[in-house]
C-alpha positions in Angstrom: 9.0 -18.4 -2.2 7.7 -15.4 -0.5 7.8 -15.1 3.1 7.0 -11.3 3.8 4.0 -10.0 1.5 3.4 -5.8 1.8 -0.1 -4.4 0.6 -0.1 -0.2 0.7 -3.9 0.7 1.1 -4.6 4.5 0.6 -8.9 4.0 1.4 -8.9 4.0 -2.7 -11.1 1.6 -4.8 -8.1 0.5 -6.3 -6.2 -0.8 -3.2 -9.3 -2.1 -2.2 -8.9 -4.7 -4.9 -5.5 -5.3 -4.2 -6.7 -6.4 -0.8 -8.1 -10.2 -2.0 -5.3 -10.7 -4.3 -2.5 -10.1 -1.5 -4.5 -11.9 1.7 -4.2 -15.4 -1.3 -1.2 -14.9 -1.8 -0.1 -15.0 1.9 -2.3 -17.7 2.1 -0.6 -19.7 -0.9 2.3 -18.8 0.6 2.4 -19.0 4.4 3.5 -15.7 4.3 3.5 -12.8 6.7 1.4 -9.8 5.4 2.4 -6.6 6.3 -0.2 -3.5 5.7 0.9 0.2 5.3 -0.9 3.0 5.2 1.0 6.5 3.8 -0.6 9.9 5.2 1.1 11.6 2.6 2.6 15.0 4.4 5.4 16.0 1.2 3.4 19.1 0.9 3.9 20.9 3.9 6.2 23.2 4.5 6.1 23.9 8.1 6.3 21.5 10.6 3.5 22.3 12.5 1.4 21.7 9.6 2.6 18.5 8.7 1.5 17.1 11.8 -1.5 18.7 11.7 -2.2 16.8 8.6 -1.1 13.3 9.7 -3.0 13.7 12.9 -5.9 14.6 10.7 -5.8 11.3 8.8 -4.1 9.0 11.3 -7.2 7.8 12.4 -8.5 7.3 9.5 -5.3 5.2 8.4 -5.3 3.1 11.8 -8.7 2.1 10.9 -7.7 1.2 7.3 -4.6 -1.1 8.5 -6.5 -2.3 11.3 -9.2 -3.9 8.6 -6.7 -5.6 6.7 -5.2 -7.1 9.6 -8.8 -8.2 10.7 -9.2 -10.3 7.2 -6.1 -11.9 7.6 -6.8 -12.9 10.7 -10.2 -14.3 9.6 -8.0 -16.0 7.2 -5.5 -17.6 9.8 -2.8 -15.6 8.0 -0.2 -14.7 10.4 0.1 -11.1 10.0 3.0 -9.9 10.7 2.5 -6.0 10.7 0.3 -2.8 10.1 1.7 0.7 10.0 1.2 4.3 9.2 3.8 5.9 7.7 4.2 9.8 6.5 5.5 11.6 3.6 5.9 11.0 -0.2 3.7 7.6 -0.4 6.0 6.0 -3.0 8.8 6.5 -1.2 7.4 5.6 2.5 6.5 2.3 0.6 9.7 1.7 -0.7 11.5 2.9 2.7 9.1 0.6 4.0 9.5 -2.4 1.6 13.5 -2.2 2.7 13.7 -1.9 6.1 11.0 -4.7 6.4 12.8 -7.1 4.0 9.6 -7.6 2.2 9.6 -9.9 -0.6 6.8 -8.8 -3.0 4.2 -6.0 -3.2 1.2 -6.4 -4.0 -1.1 -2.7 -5.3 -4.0 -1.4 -6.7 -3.9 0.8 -9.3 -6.5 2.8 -12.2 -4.3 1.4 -15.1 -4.1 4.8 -16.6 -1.4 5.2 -18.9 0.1 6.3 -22.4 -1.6 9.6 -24.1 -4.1 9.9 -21.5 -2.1 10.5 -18.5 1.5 11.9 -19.4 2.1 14.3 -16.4 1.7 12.5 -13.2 2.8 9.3 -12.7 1.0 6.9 -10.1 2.3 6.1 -7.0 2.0 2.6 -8.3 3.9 3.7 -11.2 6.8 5.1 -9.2 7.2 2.2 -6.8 7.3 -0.7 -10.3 10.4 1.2 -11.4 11.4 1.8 -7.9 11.3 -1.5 -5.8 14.1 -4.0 -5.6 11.3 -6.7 -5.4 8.1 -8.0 -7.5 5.4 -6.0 -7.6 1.9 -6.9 -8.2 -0.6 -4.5 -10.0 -4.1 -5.1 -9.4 -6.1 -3.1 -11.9 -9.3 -1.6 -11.2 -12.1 -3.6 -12.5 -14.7 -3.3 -15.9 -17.4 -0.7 -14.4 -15.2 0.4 -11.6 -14.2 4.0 -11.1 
């Protein structure tokens, strides 16, 4: 059924939790797992400052990707891929998602919604009415920031 899982991990709690629920599912599945990391850059106006800010966190996202790929691998899931990609994060991960031919997504998200949180919509948000394939939203859970 799926043969190509992607898990964005932004360093949050809430990709954090994400993590378990997509390693299973390539596990279930057989299925590659592909890990991307977003240094998200859509601020910057000048180029020298955008890459001044992804060279500031590509380490940090290298490590990130890296440590996914290490569980898989203690998993005997064939990973297939880890990445850093830069710019607006839902749209790296839907660029990403595309190119990739990736047949679900599995995220993290805070579950905020409604009332509470009108103006900005989550990344996670933006990629459910985005993407051309399932997505998975792992909520955050009871006690968890």
């Amino acid at each position: 059924m799926y043969e190509r899982i992607l898990i964005p991990i932004d360093g949050s709690e809430a990709a954090e939790n994400a993590i378990p629920h997509a390693l299973d599912l390539a596990e279930t599945y057989d299925a590659g797992l592909h890990t991307v990391s977003v240094v998200d850059t859509s601020d910057a106006e000048q180029d020298e400052t955008r890459e001044a800010m992804f060279d500031e966190f590509e380490a940090q996202s290298r490590e990130m990707v890296e440590d996914v790929i290490r569980q898989a691998e203690g998993r005997d899931i064939k990973t297939t891929a880890g990445s850093i990609a830069e710019g607006k994060p839902h749209r790296a991960i839907l660029d990403y998602a595309d190119t990739r031919d990736i047949d679900i997504i599995v995220m993290g998200t805070h579950g905020r919604g409604g009332i509470r949180y009108p103006l900005r919509r989550s990344v996670t948000e933006k990629v459910i009415r985005r993407a051309t394939v399932p997505v998975v939203c792992v909520r955050l859970g009871k006690g968890e920031k």
